[in-house]
C-alpha positions in Angstrom: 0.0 0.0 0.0 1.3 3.4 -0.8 1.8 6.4 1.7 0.2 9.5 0.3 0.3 12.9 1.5 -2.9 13.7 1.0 -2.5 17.6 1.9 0.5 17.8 -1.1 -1.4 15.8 -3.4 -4.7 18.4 -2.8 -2.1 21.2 -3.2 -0.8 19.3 -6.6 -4.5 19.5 -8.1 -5.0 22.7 -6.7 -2.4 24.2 -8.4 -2.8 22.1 -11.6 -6.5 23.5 -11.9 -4.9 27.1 -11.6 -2.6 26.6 -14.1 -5.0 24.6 -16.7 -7.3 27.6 -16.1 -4.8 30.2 -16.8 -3.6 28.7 -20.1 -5.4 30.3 -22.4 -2.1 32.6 -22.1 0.3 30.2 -21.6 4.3 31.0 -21.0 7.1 29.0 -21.2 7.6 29.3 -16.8 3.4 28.4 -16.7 3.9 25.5 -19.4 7.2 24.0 -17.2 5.3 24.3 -14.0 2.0 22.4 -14.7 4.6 19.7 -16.6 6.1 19.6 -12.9 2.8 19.3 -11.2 1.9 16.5 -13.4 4.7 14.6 -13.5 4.4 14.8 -9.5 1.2 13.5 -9.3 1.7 10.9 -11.7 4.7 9.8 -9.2 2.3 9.9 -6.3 -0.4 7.8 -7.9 1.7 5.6 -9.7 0.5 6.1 -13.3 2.1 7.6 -16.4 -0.8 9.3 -18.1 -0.7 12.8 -16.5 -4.8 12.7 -17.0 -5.4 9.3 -15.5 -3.1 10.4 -12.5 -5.2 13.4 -12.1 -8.8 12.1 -11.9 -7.1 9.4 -9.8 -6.0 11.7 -7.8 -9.6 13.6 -7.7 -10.7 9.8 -6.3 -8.7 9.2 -3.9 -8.9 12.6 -2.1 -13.3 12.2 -2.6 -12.8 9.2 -0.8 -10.0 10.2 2.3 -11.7 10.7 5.3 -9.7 12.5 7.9 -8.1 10.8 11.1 -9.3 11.5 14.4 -7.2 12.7 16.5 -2.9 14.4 16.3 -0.1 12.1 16.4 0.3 14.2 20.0 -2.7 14.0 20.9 -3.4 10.3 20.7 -2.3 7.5 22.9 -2.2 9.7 26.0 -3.1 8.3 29.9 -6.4 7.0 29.7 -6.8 5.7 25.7 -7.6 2.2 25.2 -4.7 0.1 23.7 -4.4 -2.6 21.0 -3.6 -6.4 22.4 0.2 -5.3 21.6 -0.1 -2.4 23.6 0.0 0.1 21.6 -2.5 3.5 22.1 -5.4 3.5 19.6 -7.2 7.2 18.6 -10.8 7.6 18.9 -11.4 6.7 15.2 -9.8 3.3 15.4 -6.1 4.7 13.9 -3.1 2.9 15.7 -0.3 5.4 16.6 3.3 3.3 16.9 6.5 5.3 17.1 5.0 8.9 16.5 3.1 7.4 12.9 -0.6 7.3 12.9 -1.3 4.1 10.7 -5.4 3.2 9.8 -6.3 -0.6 11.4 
């Protein structure tokens, strides 16, 4: 399973709406940067096709939920803990070693 950023990759479309918008005047600086942004997202999502990569992209952040709950703020006195031990957040994510993972 991958490990997305989901904030950069929402950044990455962001910005590659902006600068699809703003191309009906397109310079050479514009043209370079929205090359960058796709070739980004295509390394994120693991596709070539800078198009596929973007409305998979557009999926996958429809579908992220947000965690419950801060790497600092979960695991404190008082949290219930997995059979191993470790402290589990209110929405069921595990936090080992400072890295909150989903169950």
């Amino acid at each position: 399973m991958s490990l997305i950023d989901f904030s950069a990759l929402r950044r990455l479309v962001a910005e590659a709406d902006v600068l699809t918008r703003d191309s009906r005047v397109p310079t050479t600086e514009a043209e370079r940067r929205l090359a960058d942004v796709y070739y980004t997202i295509c390394v994120y999502i693991g596709l070539r096709d800078p198009a596929q990569a973007l409305e998979q992209a557009r999926r996958l952040l429809a579908e992220q939920q947000p965690l419950v709950g801060t790497r600092r703020g979960c695991g404190r006195a008082g949290r219930a803990r997995t059979a191993a031990g470790r402290p589990v957040c209110p929405a069921g994510a595990v936090v080992d070693a400072g890295v909150v993972d989903r169950p």
